[in-house]
N, C-alpha and C positions, 0 to 999 in steps of 0.2 A: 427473481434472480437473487440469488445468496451472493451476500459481498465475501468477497474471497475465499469462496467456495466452503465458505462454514459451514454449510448443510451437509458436508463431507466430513465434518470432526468430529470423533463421537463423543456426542456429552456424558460427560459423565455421571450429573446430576441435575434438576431443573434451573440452579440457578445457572449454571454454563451454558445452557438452552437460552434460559431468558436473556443471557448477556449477548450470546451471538445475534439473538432474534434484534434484539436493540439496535446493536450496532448497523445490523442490516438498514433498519427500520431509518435510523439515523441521517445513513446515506442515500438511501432512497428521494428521501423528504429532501436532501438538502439537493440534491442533485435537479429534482423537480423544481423547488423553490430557483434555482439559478437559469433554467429554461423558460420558469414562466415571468420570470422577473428580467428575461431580454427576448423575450418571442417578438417585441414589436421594435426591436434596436437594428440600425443598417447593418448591411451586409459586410463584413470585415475585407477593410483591404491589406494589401499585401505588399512590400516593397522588395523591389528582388537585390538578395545582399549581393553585396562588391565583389568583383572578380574579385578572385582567388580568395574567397573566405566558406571556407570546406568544414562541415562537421561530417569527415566520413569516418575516423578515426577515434577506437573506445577501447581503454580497459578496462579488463575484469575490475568489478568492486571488491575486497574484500571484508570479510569480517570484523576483521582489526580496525577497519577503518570506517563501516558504518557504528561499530560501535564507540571508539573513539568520536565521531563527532555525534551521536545521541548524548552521551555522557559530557559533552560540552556545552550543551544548550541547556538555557539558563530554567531555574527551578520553578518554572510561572506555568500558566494557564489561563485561559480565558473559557467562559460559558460552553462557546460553542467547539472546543477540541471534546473530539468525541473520546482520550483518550485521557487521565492525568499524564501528566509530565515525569515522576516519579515511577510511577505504575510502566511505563515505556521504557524508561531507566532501570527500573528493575527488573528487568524481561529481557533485557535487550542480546544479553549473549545467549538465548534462549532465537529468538524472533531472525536475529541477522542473518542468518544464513536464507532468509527468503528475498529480502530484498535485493541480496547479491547475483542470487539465481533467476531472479525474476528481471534484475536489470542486463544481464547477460543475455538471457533467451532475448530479453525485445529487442535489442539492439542486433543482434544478429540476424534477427527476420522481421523486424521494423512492424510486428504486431504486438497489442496485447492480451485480448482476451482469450486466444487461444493458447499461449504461453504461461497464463496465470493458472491455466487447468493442469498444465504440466509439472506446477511447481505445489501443488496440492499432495504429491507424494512427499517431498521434503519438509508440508507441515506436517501432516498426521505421522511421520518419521520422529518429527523431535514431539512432538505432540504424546506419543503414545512413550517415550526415552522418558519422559518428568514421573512415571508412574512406579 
């Protein structure tokens, strides 16, 4: 499984290759690492919230606004961001237009893997615009 659907973006060259491969690789492992590291923890309970407390209501995200708050998160990092902080910041009015489309489609039909495939036209869209 390609993490969001990189196996769809054409590299350009091998290092874009190797970086998507990574990134893949990345979350894989970490995703694994958190399954095997609660495979033997109880089963989660659930507390049913209070009358009248409703998340049925969403709006759209916009651009302006995931990238205003990317550009407000502080200049750090740690080990494990598969991503520098800087590097995100500087991409970012490049990149937002997916998470705003990506949080739109899920909230409207309350999945996500099949709505992540939909939003793979609007990367290889900006994707192929930087060339």
């Amino acid at each position: 499984m390609a993490l969001l659907g990189t196996s769809l973006l054409m590299a350009t060259d091998g290092i874009t290759s190797a970086m998507t491969s990574h990134y893949d690789s990345f979350f894989h492992d970490k995703v694994a690492g958190v399954r095997d590291a609660t495979a033997g923890a109880p089963a989660s309970q659930f507390t049913a919230a209070p009358v009248g407390c409703e998340l049925r209501f969403f709006r759209p995200v916009t651009p302006t606004e995931v990238i205003k708050l990317v550009q407000a998160l502080p200049d750090k990092q740690c080990s494990s961001d598969p991503a520098p902080t800087w590097l995100l910041k500087a991409n970012i009015t490049v990149l937002a237009p997916f998470p705003c489309r990506l949080f739109l489609l899920v909230t409207r039909s309350c999945a996500i893997e099949d709505e992540v495939s939909l939003c793979h036209a609007d990367i290889k869209e900006s994707w192929h615009g930087l060339g």
